[in-house]
C-alpha positions in Angstrom: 13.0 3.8 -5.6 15.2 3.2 -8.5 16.6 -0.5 -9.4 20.1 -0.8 -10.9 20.9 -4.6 -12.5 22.7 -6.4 -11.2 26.8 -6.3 -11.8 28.7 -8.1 -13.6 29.6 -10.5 -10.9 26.6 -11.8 -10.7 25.4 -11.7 -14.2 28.4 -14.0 -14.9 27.1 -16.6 -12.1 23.3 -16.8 -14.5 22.3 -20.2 -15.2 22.5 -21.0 -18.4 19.4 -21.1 -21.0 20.1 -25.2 -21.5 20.5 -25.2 -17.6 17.1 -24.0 -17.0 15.5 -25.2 -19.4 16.9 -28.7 -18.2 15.6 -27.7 -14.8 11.7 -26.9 -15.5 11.6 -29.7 -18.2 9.9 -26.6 -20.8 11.0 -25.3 -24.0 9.4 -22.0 -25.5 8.9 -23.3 -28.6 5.6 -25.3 -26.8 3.9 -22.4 -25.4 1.4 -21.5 -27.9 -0.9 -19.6 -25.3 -2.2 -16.5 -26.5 -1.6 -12.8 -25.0 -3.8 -10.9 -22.6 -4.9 -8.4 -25.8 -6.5 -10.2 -28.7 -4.2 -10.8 -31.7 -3.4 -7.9 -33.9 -2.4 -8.8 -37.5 0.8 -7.7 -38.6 2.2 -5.9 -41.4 4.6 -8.0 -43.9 8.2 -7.8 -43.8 9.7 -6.4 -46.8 10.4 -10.1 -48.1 6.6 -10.9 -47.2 6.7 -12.8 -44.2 4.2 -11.4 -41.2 5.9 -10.2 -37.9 5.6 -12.5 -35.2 4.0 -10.9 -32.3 5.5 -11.0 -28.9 3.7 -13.2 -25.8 3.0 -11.1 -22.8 2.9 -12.3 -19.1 1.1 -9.8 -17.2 1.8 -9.1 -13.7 -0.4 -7.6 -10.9 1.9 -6.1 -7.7 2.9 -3.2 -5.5 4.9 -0.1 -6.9 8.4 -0.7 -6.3 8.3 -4.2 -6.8 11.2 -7.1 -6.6 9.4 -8.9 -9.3 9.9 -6.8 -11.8 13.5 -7.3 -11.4 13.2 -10.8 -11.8 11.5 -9.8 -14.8 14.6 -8.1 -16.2 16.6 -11.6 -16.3 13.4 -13.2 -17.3 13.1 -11.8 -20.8 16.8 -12.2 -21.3 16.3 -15.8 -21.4 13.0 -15.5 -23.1 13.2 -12.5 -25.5 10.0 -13.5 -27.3 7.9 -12.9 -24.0 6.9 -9.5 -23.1 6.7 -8.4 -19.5 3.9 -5.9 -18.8 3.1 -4.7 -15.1 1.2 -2.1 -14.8 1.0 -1.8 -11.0 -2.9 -0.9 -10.4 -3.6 1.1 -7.7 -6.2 -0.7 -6.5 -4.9 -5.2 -7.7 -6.9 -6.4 -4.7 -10.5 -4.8 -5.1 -9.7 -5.5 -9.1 -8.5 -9.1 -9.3 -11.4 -9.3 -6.9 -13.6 -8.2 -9.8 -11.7 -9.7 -12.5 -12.0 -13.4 -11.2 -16.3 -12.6 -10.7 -16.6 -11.3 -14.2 -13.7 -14.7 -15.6 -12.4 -11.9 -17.6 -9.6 -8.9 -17.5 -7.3 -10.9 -14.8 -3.7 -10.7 -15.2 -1.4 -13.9 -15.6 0.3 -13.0 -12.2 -0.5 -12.1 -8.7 1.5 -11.1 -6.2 -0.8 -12.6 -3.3 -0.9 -12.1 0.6 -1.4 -16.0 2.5 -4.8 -15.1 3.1 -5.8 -13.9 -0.3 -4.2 -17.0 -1.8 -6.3 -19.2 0.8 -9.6 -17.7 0.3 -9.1 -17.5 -3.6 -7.7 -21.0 -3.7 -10.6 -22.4 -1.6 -12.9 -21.3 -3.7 -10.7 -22.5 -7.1 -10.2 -19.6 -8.7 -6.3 -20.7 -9.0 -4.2 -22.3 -11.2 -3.1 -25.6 -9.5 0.8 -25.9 -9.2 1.3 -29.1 -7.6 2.3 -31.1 -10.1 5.0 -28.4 -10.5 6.3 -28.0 -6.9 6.3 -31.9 -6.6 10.0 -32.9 -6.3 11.2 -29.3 -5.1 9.5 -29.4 -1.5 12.3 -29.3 0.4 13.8 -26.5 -1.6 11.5 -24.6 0.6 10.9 -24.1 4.4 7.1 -25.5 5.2 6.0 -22.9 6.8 6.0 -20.7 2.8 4.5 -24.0 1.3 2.1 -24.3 4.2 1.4 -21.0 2.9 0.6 -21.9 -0.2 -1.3 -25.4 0.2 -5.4 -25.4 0.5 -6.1 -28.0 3.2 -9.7 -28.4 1.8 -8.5 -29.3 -1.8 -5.0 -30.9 -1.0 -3.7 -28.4 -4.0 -0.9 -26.2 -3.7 -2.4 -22.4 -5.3 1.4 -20.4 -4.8 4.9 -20.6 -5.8 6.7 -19.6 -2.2 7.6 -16.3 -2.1 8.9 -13.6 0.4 10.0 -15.9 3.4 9.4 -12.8 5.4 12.0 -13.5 8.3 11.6 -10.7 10.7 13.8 -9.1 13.5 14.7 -6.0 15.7 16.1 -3.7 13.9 18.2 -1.0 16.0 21.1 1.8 15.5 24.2 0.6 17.2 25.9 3.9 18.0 22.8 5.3 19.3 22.5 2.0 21.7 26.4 2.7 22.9 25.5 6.4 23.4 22.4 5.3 25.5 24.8 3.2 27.8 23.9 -0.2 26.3 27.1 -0.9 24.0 28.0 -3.9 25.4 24.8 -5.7 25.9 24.5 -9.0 23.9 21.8 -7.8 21.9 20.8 -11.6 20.4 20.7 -12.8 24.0 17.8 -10.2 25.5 14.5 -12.3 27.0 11.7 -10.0 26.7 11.8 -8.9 30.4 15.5 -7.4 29.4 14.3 -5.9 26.5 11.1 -4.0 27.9 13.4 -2.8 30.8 15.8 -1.2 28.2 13.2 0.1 26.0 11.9 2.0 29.5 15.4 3.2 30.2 16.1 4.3 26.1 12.7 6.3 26.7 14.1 8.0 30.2 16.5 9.3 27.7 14.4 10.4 24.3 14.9 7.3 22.3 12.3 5.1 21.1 13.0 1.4 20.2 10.1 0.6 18.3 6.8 1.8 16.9 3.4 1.3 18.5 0.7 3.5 16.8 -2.2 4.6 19.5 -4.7 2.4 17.8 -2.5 -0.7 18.4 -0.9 -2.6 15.9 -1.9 -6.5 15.9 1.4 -7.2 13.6 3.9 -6.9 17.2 0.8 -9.1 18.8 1.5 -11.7 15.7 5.3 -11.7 16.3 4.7 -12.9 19.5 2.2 -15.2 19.3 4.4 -16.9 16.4 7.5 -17.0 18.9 5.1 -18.8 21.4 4.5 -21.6 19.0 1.1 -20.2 18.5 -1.7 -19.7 16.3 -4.5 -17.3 15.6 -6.6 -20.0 13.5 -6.2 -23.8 13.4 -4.2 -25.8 10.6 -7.4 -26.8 8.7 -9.3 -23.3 9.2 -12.0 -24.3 10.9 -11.2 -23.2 14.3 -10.4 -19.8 16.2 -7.6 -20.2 18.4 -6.5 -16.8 19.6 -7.9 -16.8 22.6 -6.0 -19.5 23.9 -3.1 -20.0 26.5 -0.9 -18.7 23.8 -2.4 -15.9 22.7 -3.0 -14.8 26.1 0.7 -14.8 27.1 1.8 -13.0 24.0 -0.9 -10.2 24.4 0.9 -10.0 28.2 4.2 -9.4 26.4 2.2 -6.5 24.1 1.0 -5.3 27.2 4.3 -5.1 28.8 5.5 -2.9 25.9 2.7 -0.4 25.5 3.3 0.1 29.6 7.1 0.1 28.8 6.8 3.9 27.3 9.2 3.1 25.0 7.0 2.5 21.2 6.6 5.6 19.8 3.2 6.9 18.8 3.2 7.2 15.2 1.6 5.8 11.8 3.7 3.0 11.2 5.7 4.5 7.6 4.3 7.9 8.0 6.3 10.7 7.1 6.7 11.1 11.2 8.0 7.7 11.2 10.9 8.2 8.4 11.5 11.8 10.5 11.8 10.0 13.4 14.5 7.7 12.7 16.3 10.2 10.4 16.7 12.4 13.3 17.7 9.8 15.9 14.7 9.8 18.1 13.5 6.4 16.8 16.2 4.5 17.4 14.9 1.0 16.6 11.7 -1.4 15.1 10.1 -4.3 14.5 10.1 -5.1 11.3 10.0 -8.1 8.6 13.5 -8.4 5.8 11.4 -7.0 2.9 11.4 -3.3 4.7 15.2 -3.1 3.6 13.9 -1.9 0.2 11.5 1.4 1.8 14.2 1.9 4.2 16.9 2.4 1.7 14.1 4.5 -0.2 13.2 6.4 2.6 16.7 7.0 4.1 19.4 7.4 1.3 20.4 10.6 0.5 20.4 11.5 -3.5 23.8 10.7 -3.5 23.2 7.4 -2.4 25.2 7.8 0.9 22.8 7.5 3.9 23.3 10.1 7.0 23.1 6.7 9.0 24.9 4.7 7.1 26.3 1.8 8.2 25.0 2.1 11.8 21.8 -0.1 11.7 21.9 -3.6 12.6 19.2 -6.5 13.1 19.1 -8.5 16.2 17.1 -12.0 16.9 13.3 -10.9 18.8 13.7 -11.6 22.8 13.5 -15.1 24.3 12.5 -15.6 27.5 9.8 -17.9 29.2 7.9 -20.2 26.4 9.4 -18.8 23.9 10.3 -21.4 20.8 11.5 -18.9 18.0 13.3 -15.9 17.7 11.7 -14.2 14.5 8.3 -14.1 13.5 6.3 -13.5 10.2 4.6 -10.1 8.8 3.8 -10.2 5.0 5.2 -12.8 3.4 3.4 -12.7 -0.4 3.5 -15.5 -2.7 3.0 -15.8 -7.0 -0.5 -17.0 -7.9 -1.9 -17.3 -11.1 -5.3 -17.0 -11.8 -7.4 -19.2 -14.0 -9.2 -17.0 -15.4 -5.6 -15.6 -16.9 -4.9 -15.6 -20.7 -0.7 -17.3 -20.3 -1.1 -20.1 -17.7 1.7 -21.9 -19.0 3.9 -18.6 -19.2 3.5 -17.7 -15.8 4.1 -20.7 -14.4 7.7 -20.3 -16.6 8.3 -17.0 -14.8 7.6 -18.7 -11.3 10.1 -21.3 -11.9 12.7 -18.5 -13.1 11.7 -15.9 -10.5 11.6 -18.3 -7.2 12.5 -20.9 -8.7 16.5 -20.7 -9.3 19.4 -19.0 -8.2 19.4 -16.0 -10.8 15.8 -15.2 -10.4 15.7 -14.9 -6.6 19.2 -13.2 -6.3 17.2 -10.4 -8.7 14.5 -10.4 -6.5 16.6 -10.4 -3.0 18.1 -6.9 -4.6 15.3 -5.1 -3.4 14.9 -6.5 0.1 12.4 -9.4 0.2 14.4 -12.6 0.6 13.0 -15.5 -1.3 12.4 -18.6 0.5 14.5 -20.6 -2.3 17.0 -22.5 0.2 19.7 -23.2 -3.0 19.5 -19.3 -3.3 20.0 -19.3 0.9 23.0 -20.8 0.1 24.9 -18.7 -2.8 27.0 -16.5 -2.8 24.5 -14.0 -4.1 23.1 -14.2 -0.9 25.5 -13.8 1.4 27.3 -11.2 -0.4 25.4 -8.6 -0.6 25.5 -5.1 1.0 23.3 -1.9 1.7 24.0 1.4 2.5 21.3 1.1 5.7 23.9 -1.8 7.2 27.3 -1.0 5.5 29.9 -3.7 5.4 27.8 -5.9 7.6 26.8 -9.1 6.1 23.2 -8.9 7.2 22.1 -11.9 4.9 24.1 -14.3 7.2 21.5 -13.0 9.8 18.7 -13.6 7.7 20.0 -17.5 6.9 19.7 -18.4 10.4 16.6 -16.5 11.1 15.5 -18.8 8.5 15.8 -21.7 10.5 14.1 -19.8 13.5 9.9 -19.9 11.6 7.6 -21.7 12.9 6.0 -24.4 11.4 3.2 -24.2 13.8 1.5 -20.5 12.5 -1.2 -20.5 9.5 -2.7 -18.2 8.1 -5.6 -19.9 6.1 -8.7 -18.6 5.0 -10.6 -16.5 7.6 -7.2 -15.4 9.7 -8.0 -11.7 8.2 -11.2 -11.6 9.9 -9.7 -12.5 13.0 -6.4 -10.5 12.4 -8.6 -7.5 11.7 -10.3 -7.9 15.3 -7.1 -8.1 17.1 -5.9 -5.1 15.3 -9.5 -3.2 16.5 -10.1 -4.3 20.2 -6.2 -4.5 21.4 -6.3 -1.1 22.9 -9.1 -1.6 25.3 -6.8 -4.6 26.8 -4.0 -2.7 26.7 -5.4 0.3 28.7 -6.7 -1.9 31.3 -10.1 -1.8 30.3 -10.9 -5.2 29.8 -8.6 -8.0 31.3 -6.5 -9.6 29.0 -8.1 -12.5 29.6 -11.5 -10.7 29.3 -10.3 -8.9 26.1 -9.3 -12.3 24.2 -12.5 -14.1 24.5 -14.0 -10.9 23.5 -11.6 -11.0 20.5 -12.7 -14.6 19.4 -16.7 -13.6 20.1 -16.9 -10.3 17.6 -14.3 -11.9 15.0 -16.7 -15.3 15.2 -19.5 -13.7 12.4 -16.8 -12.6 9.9 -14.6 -15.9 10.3 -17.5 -18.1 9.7 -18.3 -16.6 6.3 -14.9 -16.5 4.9 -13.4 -20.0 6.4 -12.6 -22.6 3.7 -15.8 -24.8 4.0 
């Protein structure tokens, strides 16, 4: 996928260089950290003086990524430090390495909850309290949850990707099927699973459920229900309780329903699916925005479905205490054994940290959870071809308001997460009881769990 900058618009609402700097309290001139290669000597100028070589900050992501955008802005500011991302392949297994061996590690990470956890734990991070202190409420407590190491009392993340989810779905498509008038935002599970049956009666699927299960859709839920796969401090398995049981009912209820279609989630069966109408809606988290418009825009950059998707709030119904849920969700790290602490910690406070670095990012599709950027105009005024004039970031703000502050994800949910993901099916054919299948769940995910808590 191709970025363009941003227009003129909002390049005339940048902060100012004095503003920011005013804001994060730094000047350039006091970085004196060296690059990531070892110094090179220069040649002399023609009146003698040796060229000053550029600083780098070197960032670790995913193809494709929002950060780099910020990154665009970011050297406009700060022309004297270069931006290398490289993009491996391979970042976790190789940070992995790179923090073991205290050598090769980039001065950014874009880092999962759980990675940030289990690396922060064990103090391989750069701590960033002292830098967050005074901007807490800036962000929702659920992100700085996120990025807070109970064991240590340290914050290890700059909040990132808020990762607000909902339902997304084709309107026409719904109005064709006989459902134009529902109130989509006001559907309780029960109504939703009934509709999904009757969508399938007619060819249309409203969401994705692979046959191997998929323990995201169970996470939704259990996140609606208040829930929480593992306690606040880490040291406890707690999917297996009253609330994981009723939100693997509701899973339950939707692989009976007939109406998730069996496909690899993002698989070229997937994008053919909705392309051609079949699947008609999803589950899915903000940041998708970016692959869909990928995925789904012609070369011309006019979309066959254009305009016709919207995103509705996930069902209510009985226990249910949020609309949205959380899948993803990535924060900045940097790690210590990085050459340009104090640089990167500069980029964070530009790229999440104020209005023009998080309306960059937001381009792509990940919405940062910086509130004052919540608020802008930025924010609210942008478009995609997916949803056509509709404001969908007004959606977003209130789905904002809608995460829990009860979820974690601290060191050791993988292991668990990784067991729901394997042993769902066999509830969800009816070979174990559900209530059968979760204690099973918190049994086999017990070994792995205990070696990668926070102790």
């Amino acid at each position: 996928m191709s970025h363009k900058p941003m227009g003129e618009h909002s390049l005339a609402r940048r902060l100012s260089r004095r503003q920011f700097l005013a804001w994060t309290g730094t000047t350039v001139g006091v970085l004196t950290i060296a690059a990531c290669t070892a110094p090179v000597r220069q040649p002399a100028t023609e009146g003698g003086a040796p060229t000053t070589e550029k600083r780098q900050v070197v960032f670790w992501g995913h193809d494709q990524h929002p950060i780099d955008l910020a990154a665009e802005g970011f050297v406009e500011v700060y022309p004297d430090i270069e931006w290398v991302s490289p993009h491996p392949a391979d970042r976790v297994e190789k940070i992995k390495a790179a923090m073991a061996a205290d050598s090769g590690c980039p001065d950014l990470f874009w880092a999962e909850a759980t990675d940030a956890q289990d690396w922060g734990c064990n103090d391989l991070l750069v701590d960033l309290t002292s830098e967050l202190e005074g901007h807490f409420d800036e962000y929702h407590p659920l992100k700085l949850n996120e990025t807070f190491i109970a064991k240590t009392g340290r914050y290890v993340g700059w909040p990132g990707d808020i990762s607000v989810s909902g339902w997304y779905y084709r309107q026409d498509k719904l109005a064709e099927a006989g459902f134009g008038d529902i109130d989509v935002n006001g559907l309780t599970w029960t109504d939703f699973i009934e509709m999904a049956s009757a969508l399938r009666e007619q060819g249309m699927y409203s969401f994705v459920f692979p046959a191997d299960g998929w323990s995201a859709l169970f996470m939704y839920v259990l996140h609606q229900l208040g829930g929480t796969a593992v306690s606040k401090d880490g040291q406890t398995i707690t999917v297996g309780d009253a609330k994981g049981i009723q939100a693997m009912q509701i899973v339950k209820q939707l692989w009976d329903s007939g109406g998730g279609l069996d496909v690899a989630w993002w698989s070229p069966p997937y994008w053919a699916a909705l392309k051609d109408g079949e699947l008609i809606g999803d589950f899915a988290a903000a940041w998708a925005r970016g692959f869909w418009e990928a995925q789904l825009a012609a070369e011309s950059g006019e979309s066959e479905t254009a305009g016709k998707w919207r995103i509705a709030k996930f069902p209510g119904g009985e226990g249910i205490k949020y609309r949205t849920g959380v899948w993803g969700g990535a924060q900045l790290v940097s790690p210590k054994c990085g050459e340009n602490t104090e640089e990167a910690i500069l980029f964070m406070k530009y790229a999440l940290g104020s209005v023009d670095g998080a309306s960059r990012c937001g381009q792509w599709g990940i919405i940062p959870a910086y509130r004052p950027y919540l608020e802008s105009e930025e924010f609210f005024s942008m478009r995609s071809p997916i949803f056509g004039d509709w404001a969908f970031n007004e959606f977003w703000a209130s789905q904002e308001k809608e995460l829990s502050t009860e979820f974690y994800r601290p060191a050791g949910w993988g292991a668990v997460n990784t067991v729901v993901q394997r042993e769902m099916v066999p509830i969800l054919t009816g070979e174990y009881s559900i209530e059968e299948g979760m204690a099973r769940i918190v049994e086999l995910a017990t070994p792995d769990f205990e070696r990668t808590r926070c102790v």
